[in-house]
ROMARGU-839366 format. One record per residue (C-alpha): residue number from 1; x, z, y negated. Coordinates in steps of 0.001 Angstrom, whole numbers, plus 524288, in hexadecimal, padded with zeros to 5 digits. Layout:
BEGIN
k:xx:zz:yy
NUM:X:Z:Y;
...
//
This chain:
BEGIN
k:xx:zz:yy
1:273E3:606D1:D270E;
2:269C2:5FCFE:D2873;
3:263AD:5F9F0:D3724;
4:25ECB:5EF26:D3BEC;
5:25A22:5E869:D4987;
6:26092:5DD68:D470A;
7:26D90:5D7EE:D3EA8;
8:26F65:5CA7B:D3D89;
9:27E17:5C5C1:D372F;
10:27C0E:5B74E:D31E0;
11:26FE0:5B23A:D2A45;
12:2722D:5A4C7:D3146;
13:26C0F:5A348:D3DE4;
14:26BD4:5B1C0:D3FC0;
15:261E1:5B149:D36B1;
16:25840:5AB47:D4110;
17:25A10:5B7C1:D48E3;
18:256D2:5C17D:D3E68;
19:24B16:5BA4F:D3ADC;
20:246DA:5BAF4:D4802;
21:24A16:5C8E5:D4AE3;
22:24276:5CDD3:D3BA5;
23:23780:5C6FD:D40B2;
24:2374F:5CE9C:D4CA8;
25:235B0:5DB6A:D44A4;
26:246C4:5DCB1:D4631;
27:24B9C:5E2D5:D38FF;
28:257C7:5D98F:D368A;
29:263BA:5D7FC:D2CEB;
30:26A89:5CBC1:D2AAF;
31:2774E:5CAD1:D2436;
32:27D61:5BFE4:D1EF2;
33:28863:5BE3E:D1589;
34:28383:5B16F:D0FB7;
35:2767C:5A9B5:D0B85;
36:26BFA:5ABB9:D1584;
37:26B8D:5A2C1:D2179;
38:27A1B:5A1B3:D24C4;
39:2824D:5944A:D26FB;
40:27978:589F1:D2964;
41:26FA7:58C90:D1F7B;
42:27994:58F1C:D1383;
43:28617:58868:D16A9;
44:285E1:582BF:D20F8;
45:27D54:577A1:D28EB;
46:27185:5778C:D2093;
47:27781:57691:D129B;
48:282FD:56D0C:D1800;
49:277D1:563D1:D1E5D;
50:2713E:56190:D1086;
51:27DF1:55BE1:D0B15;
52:28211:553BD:D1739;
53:274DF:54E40:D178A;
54:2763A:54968:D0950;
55:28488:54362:D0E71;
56:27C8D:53CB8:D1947;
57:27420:5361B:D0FD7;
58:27EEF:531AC:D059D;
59:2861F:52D36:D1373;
60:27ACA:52363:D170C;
61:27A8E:51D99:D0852;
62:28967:51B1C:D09E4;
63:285FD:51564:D1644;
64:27BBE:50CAF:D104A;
65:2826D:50218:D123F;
66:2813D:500D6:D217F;
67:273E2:4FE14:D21BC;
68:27276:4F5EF:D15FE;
69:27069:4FFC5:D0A64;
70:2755A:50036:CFDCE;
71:27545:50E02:CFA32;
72:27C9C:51911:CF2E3;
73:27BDD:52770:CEF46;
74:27CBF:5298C:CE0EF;
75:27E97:53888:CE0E8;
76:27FD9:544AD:CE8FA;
77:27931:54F45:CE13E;
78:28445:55B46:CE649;
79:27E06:564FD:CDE82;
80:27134:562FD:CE208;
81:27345:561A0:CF013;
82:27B88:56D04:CF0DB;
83:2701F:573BC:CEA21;
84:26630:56E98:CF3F1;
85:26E8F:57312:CFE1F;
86:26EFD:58038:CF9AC;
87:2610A:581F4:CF799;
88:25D4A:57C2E:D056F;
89:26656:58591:D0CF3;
90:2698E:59247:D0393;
91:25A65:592C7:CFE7D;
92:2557B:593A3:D0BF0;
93:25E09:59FCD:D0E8C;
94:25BDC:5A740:D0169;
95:24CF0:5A637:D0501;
96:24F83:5ABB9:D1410;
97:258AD:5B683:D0D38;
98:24D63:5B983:D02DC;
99:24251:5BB30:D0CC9;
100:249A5:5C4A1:D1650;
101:24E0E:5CD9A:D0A4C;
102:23E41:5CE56:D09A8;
103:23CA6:5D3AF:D17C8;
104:24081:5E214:D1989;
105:244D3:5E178:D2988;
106:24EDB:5D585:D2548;
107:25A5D:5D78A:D1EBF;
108:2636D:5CCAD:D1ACD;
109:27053:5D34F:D15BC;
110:27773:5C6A3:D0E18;
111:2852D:5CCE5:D1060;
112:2921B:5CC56:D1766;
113:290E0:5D7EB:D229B;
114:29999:5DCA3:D2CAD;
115:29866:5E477:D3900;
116:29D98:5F353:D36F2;
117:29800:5F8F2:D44D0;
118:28EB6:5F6CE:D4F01;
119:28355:5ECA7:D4B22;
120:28786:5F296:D3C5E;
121:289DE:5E885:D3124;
122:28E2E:5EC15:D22DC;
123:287AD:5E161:D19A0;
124:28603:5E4BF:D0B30;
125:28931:5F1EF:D0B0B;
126:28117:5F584:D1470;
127:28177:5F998:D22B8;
128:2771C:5F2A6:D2CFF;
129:27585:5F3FC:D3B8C;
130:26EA5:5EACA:D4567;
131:26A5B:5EEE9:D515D;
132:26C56:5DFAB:D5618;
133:275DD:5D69C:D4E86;
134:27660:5C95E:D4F00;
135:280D5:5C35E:D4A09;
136:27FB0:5B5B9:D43D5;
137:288C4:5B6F4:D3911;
138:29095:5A8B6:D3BAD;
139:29C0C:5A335:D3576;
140:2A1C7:59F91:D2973;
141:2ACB5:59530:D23F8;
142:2BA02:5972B:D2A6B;
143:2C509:59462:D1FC6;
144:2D26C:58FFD:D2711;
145:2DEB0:595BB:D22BD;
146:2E334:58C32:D1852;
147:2ECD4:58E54:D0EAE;
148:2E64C:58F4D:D0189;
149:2D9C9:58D90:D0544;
150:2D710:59B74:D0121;
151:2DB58:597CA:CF357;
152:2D373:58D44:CF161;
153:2C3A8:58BAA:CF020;
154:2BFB2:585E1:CFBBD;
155:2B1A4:58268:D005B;
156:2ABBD:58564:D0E08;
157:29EFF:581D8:D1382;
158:29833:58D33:D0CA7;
159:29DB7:58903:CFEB5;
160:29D55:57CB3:CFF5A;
161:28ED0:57BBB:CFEC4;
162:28EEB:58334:CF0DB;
163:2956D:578FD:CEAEC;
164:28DC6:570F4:CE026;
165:29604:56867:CDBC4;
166:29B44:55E3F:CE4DE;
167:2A85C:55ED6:CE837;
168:2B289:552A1:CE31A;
169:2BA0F:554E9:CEF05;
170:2BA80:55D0D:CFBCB;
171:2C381:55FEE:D069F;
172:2BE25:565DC:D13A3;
173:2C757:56DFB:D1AEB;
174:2C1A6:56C35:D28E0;
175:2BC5C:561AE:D318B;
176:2B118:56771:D3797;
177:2A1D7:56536:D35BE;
178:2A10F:56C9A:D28ED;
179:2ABE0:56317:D2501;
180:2A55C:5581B:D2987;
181:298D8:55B54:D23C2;
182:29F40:55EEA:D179A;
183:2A708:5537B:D161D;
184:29AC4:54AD2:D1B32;
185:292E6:55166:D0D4F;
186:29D3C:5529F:D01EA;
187:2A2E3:54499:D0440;
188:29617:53DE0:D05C1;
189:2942F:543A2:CF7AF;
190:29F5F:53DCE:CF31E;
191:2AA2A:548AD:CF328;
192:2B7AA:5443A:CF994;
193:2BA19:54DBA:D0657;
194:2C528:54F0D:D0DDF;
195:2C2B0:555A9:D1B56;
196:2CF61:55C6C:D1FF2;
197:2CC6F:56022:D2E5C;
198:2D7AF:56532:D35DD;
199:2D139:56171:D4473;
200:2D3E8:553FD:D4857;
201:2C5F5:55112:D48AC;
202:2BB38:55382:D3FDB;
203:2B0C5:55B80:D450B;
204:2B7E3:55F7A:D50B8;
205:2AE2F:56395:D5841;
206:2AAA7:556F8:D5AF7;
207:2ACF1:54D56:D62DF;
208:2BA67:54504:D5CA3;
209:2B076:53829:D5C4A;
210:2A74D:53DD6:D5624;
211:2B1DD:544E2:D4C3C;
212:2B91D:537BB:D4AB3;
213:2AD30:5309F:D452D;
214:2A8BE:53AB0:D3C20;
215:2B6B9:539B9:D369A;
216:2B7BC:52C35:D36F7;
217:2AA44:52C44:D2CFD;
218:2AE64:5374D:D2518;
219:2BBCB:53349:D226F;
220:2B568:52730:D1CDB;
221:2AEE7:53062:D123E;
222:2B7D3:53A90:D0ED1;
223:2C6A7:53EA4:D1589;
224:2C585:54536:D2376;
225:2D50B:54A75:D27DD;
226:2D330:54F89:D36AE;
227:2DEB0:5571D:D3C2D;
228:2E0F9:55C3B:D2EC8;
229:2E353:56ADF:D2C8D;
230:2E39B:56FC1:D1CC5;
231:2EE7D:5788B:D1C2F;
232:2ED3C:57D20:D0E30;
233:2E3E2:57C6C:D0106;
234:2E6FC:57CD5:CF39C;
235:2E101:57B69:CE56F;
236:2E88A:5707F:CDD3D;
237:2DFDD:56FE3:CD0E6;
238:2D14B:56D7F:CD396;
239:2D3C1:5672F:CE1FA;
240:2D847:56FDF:CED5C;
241:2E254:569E0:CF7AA;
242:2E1F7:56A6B:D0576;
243:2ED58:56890:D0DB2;
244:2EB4D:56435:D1996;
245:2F3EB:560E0:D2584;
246:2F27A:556B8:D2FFA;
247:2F3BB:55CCA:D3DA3;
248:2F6E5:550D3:D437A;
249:302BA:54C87:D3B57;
250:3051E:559E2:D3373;
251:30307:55233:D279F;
252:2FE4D:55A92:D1BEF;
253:2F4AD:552D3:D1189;
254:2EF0A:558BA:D036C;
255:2E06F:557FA:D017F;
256:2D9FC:558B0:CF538;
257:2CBFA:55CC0:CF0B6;
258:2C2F8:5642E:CE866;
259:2BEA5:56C80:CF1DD;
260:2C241:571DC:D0072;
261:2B7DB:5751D:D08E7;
262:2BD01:57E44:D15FF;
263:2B535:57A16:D20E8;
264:2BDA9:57D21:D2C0B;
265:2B3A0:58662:D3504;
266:2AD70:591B2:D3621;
267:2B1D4:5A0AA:D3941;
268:2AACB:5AD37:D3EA3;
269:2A3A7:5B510:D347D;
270:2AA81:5C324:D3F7B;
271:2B526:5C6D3:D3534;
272:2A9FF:5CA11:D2C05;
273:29ED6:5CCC1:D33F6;
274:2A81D:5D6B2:D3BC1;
275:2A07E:5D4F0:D4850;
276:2AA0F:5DD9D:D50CB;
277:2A67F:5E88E:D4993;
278:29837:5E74D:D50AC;
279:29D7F:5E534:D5CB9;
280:29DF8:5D824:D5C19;
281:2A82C:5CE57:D62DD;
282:2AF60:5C200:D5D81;
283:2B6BC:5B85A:D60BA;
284:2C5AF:5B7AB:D5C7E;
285:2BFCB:5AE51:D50FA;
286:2B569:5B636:D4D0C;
287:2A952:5B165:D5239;
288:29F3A:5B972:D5AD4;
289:29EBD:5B942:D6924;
290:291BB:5BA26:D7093;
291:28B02:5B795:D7C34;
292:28399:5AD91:D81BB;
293:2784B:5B395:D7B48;
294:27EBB:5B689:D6DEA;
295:280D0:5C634:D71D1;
296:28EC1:5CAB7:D6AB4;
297:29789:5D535:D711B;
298:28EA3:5DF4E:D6993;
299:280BC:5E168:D70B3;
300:275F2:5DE29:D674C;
301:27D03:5D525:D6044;
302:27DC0:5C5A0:D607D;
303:285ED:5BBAF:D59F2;
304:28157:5ACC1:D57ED;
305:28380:5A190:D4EED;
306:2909D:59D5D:D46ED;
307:29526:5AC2A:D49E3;
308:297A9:5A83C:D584A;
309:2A1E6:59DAE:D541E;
310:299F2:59294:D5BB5;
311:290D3:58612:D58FD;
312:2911A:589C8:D4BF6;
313:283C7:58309:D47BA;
314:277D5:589B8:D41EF;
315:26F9B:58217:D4E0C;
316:27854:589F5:D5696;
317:275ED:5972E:D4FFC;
318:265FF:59495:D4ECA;
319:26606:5938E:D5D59;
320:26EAF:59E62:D5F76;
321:26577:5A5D8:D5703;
322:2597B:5A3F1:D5FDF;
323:261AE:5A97B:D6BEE;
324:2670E:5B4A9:D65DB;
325:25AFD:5B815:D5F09;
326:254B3:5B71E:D6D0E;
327:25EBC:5BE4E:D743D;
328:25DF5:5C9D8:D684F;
329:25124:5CB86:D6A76;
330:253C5:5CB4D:D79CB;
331:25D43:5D567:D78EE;
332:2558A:5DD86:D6EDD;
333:2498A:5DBD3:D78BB;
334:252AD:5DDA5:D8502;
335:2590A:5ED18:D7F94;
336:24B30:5F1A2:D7CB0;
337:247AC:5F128:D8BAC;
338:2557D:5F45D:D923B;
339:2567E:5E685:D96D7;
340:25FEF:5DB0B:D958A;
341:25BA8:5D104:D8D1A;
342:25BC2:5C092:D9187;
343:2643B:5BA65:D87B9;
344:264DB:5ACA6:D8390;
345:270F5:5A542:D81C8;
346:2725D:597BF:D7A73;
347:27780:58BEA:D7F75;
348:281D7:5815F:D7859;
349:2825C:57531:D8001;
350:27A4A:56D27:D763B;
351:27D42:57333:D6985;
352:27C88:56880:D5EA8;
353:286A2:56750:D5258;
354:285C7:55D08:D46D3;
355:28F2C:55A1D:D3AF1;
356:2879C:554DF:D3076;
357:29415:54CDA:D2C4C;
358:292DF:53C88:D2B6E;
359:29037:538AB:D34C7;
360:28A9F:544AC:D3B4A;
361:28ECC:54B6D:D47CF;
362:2874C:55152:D527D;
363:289F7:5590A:D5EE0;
364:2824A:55E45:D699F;
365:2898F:565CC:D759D;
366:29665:55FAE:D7A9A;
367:2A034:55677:D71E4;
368:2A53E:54C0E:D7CB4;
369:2B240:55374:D7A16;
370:2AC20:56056:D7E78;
371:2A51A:5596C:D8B66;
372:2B1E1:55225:D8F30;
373:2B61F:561BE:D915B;
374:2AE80:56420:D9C2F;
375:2AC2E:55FBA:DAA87;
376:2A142:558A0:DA89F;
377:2A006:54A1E:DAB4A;
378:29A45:544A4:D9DCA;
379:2922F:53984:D9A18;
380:2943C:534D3:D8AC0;
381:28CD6:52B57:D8338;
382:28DA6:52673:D7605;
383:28645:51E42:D6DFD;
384:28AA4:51A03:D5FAA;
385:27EC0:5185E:D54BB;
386:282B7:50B7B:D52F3;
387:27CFE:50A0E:D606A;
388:27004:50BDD:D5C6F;
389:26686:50586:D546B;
390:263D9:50E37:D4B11;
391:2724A:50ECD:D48D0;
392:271C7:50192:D4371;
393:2667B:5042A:D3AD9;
394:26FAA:50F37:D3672;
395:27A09:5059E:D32FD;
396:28022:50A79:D4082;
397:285F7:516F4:D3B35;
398:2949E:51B04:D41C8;
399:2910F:5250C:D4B97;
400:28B5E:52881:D5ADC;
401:284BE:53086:D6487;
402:28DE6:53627:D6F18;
403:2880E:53E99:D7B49;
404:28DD3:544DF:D8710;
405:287D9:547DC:D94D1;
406:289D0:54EB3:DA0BE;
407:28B50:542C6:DAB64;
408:285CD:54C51:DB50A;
409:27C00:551D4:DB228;
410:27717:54858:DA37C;
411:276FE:5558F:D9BC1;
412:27A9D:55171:D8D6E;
413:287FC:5581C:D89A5;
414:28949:556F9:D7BA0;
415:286AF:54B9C:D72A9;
416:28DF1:54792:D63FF;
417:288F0:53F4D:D5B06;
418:290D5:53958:D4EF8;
419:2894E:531F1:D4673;
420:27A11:530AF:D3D2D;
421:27117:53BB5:D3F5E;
422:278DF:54036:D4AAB;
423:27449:54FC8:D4914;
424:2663D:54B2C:D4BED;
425:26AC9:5428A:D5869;
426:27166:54BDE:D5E47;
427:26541:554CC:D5EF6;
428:25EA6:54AB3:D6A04;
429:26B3D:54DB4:D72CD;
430:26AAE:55D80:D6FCF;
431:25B6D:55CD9:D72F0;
432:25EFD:557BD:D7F25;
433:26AB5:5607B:D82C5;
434:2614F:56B98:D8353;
435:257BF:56659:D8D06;
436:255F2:56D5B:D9A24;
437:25D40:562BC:DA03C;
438:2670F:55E84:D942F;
439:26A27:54FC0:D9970;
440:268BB:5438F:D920A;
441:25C7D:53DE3:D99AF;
442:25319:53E97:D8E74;
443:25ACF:53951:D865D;
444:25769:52CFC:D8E4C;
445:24962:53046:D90D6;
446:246E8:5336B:D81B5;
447:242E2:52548:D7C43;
448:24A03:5238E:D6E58;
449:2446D:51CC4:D60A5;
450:24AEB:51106:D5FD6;
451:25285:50E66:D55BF;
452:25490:51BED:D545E;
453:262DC:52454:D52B5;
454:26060:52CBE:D5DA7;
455:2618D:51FE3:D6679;
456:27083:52289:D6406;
457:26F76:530AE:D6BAE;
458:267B6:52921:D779D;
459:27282:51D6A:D762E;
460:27BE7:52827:D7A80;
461:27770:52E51:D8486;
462:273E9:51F16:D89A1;
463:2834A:51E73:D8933;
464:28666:52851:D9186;
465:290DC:52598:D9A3C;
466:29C00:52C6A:DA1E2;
467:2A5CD:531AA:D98AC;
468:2B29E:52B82:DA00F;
469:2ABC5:51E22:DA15E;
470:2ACB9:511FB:D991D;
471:2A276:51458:D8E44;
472:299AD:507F4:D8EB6;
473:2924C:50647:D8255;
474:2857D:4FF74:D8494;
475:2816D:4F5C0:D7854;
476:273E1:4F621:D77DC;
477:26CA1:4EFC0:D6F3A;
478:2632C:4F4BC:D64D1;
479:2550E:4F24A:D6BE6;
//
C-alpha cells in the first residue's frame, strides 16, 4: 500500500489544494477518473463559453438590422470550432497531467477509485492511504428514468462537445441552464432545437420574469415546451422520437430529431466513490455533508465543491478551495501542538450565477421570489436598458436591471439582470454586497461614464421604492 500525507478525490478545484499542499513539501495523490482539471475545464463552463460566445456574435449580425447594418454570417466552421475548443480546454490539462507525472512526491492516478476502509482508496489496482483526504470529487450527468432512453444514443454535456459534425437537428430533454446555453449555441448555428422542459418555467431558479423573457426570445429561434415531461424515446430510422406529455392538460406530443441531448441535472458521484466506507456521511441523495468549515463526519477529512450538492459553480468551488486548504493546514498545524485549531467558514449571501443563453442571465444573492419569503420590509427597483442611453445606441436591446434592498437597514439583497452583457453588470452589485457595510450608498457616490451600460445598474437602484407601493417610473431624459 502506498502512503501519503495527503489524498485529494477530484482533479477540479481540488486540484488547487494539492498544488498547494506539494509545494509545502506534502507528498500527495490525486485521483481522477477523467481528463485532468475536472468539470469546468473539460466539459463544462470553459469549453461551453467558447461556443456561446460564437452564438453571441452570429446573434448581433442577425440583429444588424436595429441599428442600421446590413450584415450576415456566411458560415459557422463546426469542425474547426469544436477543434479550437478542444485544444483551449483539454490541451491545458494534458500539459498539468504531464508535468506532475515528472515530480516524484505527486501522484496523479487517472482512474475510477473507491473507498475500501479508513482514509483507504483502491484506484488502478492499487491500494493508497492518506493521512488527510479531501474530497472534491463533484458530480456528474443525472439520466431520468425514461423509457427507452437506455436503448437509444443519447448525448449529455460531456459528449456533446466531441461531436464534429454539426447536428441537422436536436432535442434537449431539460429546461435548465445547460439547456439554455445549449439551445442558445446549436440554433444560432443553424440546427432546429426543440427544448422539452418539464418545469413550467425555464431556468427555474429564476425569477418567473426573468424566465418568461428568456422564453419569449428563444421560442422565437427554435421550439421551447415548458411544463412538458418526455415520457419515452425511441429510434424510428435515423431520427429518435421523444414523447412528451403536457402536465397541464395531460396531452402527449411526438418530437422528432437527429439527436437527444439529456440535460436534466446533476447526481452525486457517493455510489461510486463509496464514501461510507471511510466514514463518511451522505445525504439520502448522495451528496456529502459537512460543516461550516467543510469537516465531514470522518476527522481529517473535508468535502467541498459539486460533491456537497450546492451552488454548483466552479467560482463557488475556487473559493471553497482557499478555506479548506486554510482550515487543512489549521488542523494539521492545530494536532501537532495538542490544540484546537480556528477554522474558517464561507459565506453565501452574494454568490453570483450567469446563463450564457440570449439574452444572458445573471444572479447575485436573493431572486425577489426568495426575499418576498422572509420578514424583511424590501425596497425593489428596476430599470429596463431601453432606459438608458447606451441602450439606444444598442438599438435598445429587450432586457433590464432588477435589484432588491433591505428598507431598514439599505443592505443590497440580491440583484437579477436579464439582458446584454448582464454577467459583467452584475459584478458592480456583488462588489458591493461584500463591503463591510453591504448597502447601496456607493452606488450613488460612485460617479458613472455616461453613456455607458452600467448606467442601467445605477438606474435601478435610483428606482428603489417600497415593494407594496405604486411603482412610479421616472422618464428621464438622455443628458
Amino acid at each position: 500500500m502506498k502512503n501519503y500525507d495527503l489524498l485529494v478525490v477530484g482533479s477540479g478545484a481540488g486540484s488547487n489544494i494539492a498544488a498547494s499542499a506539494y509545494e509545502q513539501g506534502m507528498k500527495v495523490a490525486i485521483v481522477d477518473n477523467g481528463r485532468f482539471g475536472g468539470t469546468c475545464l473539460n466539459r463544462g463552463c470553459i469549453p461551453t463559453k467558447i461556443l456561446t460566445y460564437v452564438a453571441d456574435t452570429i446573434m448581433s449580425v442577425e440583429h444588424s438590422g436595429q441599428i442600421n447594418l446590413e450584415a450576415e454570417v456566411k458560415e459557422v466552421d463546426f469542425k474547426g470550432l469544436m477543434e479550437r475548443m478542444r485544444r483551449e480546454t483539454w490541451h491545458e490539462a494534458e500539459e498539468i497531467a504531464e508535468s506532475i507525472s515528472t515530480v516524484d512526491t505527486y501522484d496523479f492516478y487517472n482512474d475510477t477509485g473507491e473507498f475500501i476502509d479508513d482514509y483507504t482508496m483502491r484506484v488502478a489496482g492499487e491500494e493508497i492511504k492518506g493521512e488527510y483526504v479531501i474530497l472534491a470529487s463533484g458530480a456528474r450527468p443525472l439520466i431520468p428514468p425514461i423509457n427507452g432512453l437506455e436503448d437509444v444514443e443519447y448525448l449529455t454535456n460531456k459528449t456533446i462537445l466531441e461531436l464534429d459534425e454539426k447536428p441537422k437537428s436536436l432535442i434537449i430533454v431539460g429546461g435548465g441552464y445547460i439547456a439554455a446555453e445549449f439551445g442558445h449555441f446549436f440554433s444560432a448555428i443553424g440546427t432546429e432545437v426543440t427544448i422539452l422542459g418539464r418545469n413550467e418555467y425555464l431556468v427555474p431558479d429564476e425569477d418567473n420574469d426573468v424566465s418568461e423573457l428568456l422564453k419569449k426570445h428563444l421560442d422565437s429561434r427554435m421550439g421551447v415546451y415548458t411544463s412538458h415531461e418526455v415520457r419515452s424515446v425511441r429510434q424510428e430510422g435515423d431520427e429518435k422520437v421523444a414523447v412528451a406529455k403536457n402536465t397541464e392538460t395531460g396531452d402527449e406530443t411526438e418530437f422528432k430529431a437527429k439527436h437527444i441531448l439529456v440535460a436534466t441535472g446533476r447526481r452525486s458521484n457517493s455510489d461510486i466513490l463509496k464514501p461510507e466506507e471511510t466514514g463518511v456521511d451522505t445525504d439520502d441523495r448522495g451528496w456529502i455533508i459537512t460543516d461550516k468549515h467543510f469537516r465531514t463526519s470522518k476527522e481529517r477529512i473535508f468535502a467541498f465543491g459539486d460533491a456537497l450538492g450546492k451552488h454548483m459553480f466552479r467560482h463557488v468551488a475556487n473559493e471553497q478551495s482557499q478555506i479548506v486548504y486554510y482550515n487543512l493546514m489549521r488542523t494539521i498545524d492545530a494536532e501537532e501542538k495538542d490544540g484546537e485549531p480556528e477554522l474558517f467558514g464561507m459565506s453565501y449571501h452574494a454568490i453570483p450565477r450567469a446563463v450564457f443563453s440570449h439574452p444572458q442571465i445573471a444572479t447575485v444573492g436573493m431572486t425577489l421570489d426568495a426575499a418576498k419569503n422572509t420578514d424583511r420590509r424590501l425596497l425593489v427597483g428596476r430599470s429596463e436598458y431601453t432606459g438608458v442611453a447606451k441602450g439606444a445606441a444598442m438599438g435598445n436591446p429587450d432586457g433590464f436591471v432588477r435589484v432588491i434592498c433591505d428598507a431598514e437597514d439599505r443592505t443590497i439583497l440580491g440583484a437579477s439582470i436579464i439582458g446584454p452583457h448582464a454577467p459583467i453588470l452584475i459584478q458592480e452589485i456583488t462588489n458591493l454586497m461584500n463591503t463591510s457595510e453591504r448597502t447601496y450608498i456607493p452606488m450613488f457616490d460612485s460617479i458613472h461614464i455616461h453613456p455607458a451600460l452600467p448606467e442601467v445598474v445605477q438606474r435601478a437602484f435610483g428606482s428603489l421604492a417600497p415593494i407594496d407601493a405604486e411603482h412610479t417610473h421616472h422618464h428621464h431624459n438622455h443628458e
